[in-house]
N, CA and C atoms as a LAMMPS dump frame, in Angstrom:
ITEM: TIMESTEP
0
ITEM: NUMBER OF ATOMS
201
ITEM: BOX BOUNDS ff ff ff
-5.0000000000000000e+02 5.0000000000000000e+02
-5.0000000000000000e+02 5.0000000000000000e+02
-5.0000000000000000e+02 5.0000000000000000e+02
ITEM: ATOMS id mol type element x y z
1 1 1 N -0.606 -8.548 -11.058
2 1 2 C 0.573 -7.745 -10.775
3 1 3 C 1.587 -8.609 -10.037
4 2 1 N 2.872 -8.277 -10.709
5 2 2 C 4.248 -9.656 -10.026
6 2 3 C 4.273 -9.144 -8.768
7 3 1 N 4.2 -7.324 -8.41
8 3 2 C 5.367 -6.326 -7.309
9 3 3 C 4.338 -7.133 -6.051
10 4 1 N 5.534 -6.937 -5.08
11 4 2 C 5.145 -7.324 -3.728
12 4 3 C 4.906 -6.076 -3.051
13 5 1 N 5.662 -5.004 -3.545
14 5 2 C 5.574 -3.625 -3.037
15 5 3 C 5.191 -2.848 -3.733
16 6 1 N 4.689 -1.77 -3.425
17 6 2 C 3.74 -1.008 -4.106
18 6 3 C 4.433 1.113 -3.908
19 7 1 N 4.158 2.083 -4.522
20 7 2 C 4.399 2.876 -4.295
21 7 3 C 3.29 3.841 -4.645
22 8 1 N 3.514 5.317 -3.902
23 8 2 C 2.876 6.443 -4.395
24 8 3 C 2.345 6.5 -6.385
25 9 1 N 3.978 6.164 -7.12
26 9 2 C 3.607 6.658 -8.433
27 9 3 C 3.024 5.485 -9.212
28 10 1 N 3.381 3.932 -8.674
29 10 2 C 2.43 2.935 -9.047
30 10 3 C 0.541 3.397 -8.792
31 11 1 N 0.277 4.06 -7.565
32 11 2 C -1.153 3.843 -7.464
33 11 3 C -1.528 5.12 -8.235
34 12 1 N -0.609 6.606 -8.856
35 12 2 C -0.924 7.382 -10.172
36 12 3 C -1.162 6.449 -11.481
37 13 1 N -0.011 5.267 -11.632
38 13 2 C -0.394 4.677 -12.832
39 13 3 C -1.224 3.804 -13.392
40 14 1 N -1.827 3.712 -12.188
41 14 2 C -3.464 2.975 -11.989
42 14 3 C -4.418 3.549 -11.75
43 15 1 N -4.461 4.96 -12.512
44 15 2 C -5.69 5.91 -12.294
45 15 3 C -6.302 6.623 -11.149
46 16 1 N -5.454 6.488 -9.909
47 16 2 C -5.507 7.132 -8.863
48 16 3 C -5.396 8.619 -8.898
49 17 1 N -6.143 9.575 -8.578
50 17 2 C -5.721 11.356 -8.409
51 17 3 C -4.621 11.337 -7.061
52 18 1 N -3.387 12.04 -7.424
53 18 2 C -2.445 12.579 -6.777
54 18 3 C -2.688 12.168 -5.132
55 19 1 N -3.761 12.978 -5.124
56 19 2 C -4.048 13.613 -3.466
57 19 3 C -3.808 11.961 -2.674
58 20 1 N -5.189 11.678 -3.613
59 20 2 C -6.014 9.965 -3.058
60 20 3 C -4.603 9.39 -3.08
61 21 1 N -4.053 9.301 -3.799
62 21 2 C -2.588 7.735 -4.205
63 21 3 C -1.539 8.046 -2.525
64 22 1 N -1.384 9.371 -2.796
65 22 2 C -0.435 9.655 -1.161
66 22 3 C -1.103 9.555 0
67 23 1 N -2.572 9.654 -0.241
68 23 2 C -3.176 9.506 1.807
69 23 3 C -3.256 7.792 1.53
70 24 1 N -3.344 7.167 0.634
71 24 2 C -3.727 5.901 0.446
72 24 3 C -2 5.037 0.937
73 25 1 N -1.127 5.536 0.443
74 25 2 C 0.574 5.177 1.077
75 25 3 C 0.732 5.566 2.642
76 26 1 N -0.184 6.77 2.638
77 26 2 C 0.074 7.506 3.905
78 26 3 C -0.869 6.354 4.983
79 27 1 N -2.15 5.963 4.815
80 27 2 C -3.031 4.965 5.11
81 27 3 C -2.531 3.737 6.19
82 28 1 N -1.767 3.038 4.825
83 28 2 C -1.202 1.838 4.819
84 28 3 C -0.181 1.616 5.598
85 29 1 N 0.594 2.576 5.427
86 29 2 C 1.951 3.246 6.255
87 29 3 C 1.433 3.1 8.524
88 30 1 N 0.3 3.47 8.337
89 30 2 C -0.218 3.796 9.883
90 30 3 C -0.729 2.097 10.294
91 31 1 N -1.265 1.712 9.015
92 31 2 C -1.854 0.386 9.531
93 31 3 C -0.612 -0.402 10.015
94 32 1 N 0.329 -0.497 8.963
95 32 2 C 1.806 -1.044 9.289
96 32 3 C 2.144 -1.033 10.723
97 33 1 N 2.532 0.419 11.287
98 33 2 C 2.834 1.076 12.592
99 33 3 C 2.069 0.343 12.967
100 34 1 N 0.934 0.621 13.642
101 34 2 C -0.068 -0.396 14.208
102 34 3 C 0.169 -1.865 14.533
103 35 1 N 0.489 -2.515 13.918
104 35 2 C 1.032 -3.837 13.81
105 35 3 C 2.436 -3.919 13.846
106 36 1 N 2.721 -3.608 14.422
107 36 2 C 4.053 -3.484 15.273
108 36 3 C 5.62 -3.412 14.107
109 37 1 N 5.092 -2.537 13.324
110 37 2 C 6.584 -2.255 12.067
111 37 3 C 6.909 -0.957 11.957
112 38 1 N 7.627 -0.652 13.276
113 38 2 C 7.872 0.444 13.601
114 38 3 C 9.009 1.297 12.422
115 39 1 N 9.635 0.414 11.074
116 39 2 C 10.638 0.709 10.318
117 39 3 C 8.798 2.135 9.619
118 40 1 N 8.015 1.653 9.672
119 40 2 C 7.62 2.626 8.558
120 40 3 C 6.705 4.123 9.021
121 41 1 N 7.279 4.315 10.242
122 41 2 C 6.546 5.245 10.981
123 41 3 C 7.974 6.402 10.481
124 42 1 N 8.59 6.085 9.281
125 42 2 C 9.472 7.307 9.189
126 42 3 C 9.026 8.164 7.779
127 43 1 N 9.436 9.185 7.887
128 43 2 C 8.846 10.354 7.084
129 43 3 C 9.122 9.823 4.962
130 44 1 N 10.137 9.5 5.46
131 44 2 C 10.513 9.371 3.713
132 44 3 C 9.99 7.673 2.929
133 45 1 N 10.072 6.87 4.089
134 45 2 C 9.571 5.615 3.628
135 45 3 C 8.222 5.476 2.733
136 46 1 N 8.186 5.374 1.584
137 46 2 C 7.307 5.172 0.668
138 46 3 C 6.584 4.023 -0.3
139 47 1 N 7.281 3.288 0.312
140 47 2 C 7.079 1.751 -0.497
141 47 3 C 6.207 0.689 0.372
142 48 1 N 4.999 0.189 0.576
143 48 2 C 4.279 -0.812 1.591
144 48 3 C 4.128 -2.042 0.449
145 49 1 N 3.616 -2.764 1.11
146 49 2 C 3.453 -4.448 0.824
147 49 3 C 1.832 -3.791 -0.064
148 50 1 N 1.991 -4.265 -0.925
149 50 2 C 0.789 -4.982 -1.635
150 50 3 C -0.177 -5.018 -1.034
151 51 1 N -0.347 -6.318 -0.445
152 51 2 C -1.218 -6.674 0.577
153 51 3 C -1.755 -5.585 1.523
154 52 1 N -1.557 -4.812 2.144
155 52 2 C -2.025 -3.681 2.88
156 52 3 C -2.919 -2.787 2.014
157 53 1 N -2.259 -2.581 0.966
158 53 2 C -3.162 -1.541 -0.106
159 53 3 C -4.228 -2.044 -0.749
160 54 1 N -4.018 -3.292 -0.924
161 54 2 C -5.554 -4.244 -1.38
162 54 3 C -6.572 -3.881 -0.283
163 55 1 N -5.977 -4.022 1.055
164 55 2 C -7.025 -4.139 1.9
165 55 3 C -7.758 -2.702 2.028
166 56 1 N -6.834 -1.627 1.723
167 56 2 C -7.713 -0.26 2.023
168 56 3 C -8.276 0.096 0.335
169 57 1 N -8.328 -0.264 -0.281
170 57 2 C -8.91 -0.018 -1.659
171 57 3 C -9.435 -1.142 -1.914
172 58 1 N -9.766 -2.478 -1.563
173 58 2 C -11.215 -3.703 -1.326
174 58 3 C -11.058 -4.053 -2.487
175 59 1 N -9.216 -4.348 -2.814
176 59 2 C -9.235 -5.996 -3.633
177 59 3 C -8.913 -6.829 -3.01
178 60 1 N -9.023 -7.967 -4.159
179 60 2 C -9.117 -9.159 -3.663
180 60 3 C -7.919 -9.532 -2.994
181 61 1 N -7.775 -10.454 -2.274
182 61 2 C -6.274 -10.588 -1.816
183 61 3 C -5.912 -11.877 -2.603
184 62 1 N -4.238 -11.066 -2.805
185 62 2 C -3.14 -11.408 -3.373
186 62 3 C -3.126 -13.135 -3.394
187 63 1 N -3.402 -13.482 -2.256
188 63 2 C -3.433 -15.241 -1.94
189 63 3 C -4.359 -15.741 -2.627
190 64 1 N -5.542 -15.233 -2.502
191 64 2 C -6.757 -15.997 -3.222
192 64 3 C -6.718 -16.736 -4.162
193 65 1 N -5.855 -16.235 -5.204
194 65 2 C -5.535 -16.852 -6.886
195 65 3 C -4.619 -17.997 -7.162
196 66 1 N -3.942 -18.328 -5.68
197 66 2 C -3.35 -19.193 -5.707
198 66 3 C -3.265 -20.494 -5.355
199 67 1 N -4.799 -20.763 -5.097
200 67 2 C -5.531 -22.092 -4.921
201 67 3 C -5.858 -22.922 -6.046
């Protein structure tokens, strides 16, 4: 996958059920906050890095392939 960012209706078009794809944005979104990116602790923001969503659904990371 090229996207650096990822959304709610990307993780539907990868066979995700509804519910799972939004707590999984919703997830990623808190880990963000956490690590000090306070831009995504807002209600409508829907778009996270790649990288975050690999890590809560246990793929591989994005870097790996590029050795």
């Amino acid at each position: 996958m090229d996207k650096q960012m990822i959304n709610f209706e990307d993780l539907v078009k990868m066979g995700f059920p509804t519910n799972q794809a939004r707590n999984i944005i919703r997830e990623a979104k808190g880990i963000l906050v956490s690590r000090g990116y306070g831009f995504y602790n807002g209600k409508r923001v829907g778009l996270v890095p790649l990288s975050v969503v690999a890590e809560i659904i246990g793929l591989p990371s994005i870097d790996e392939g590029a050795d």
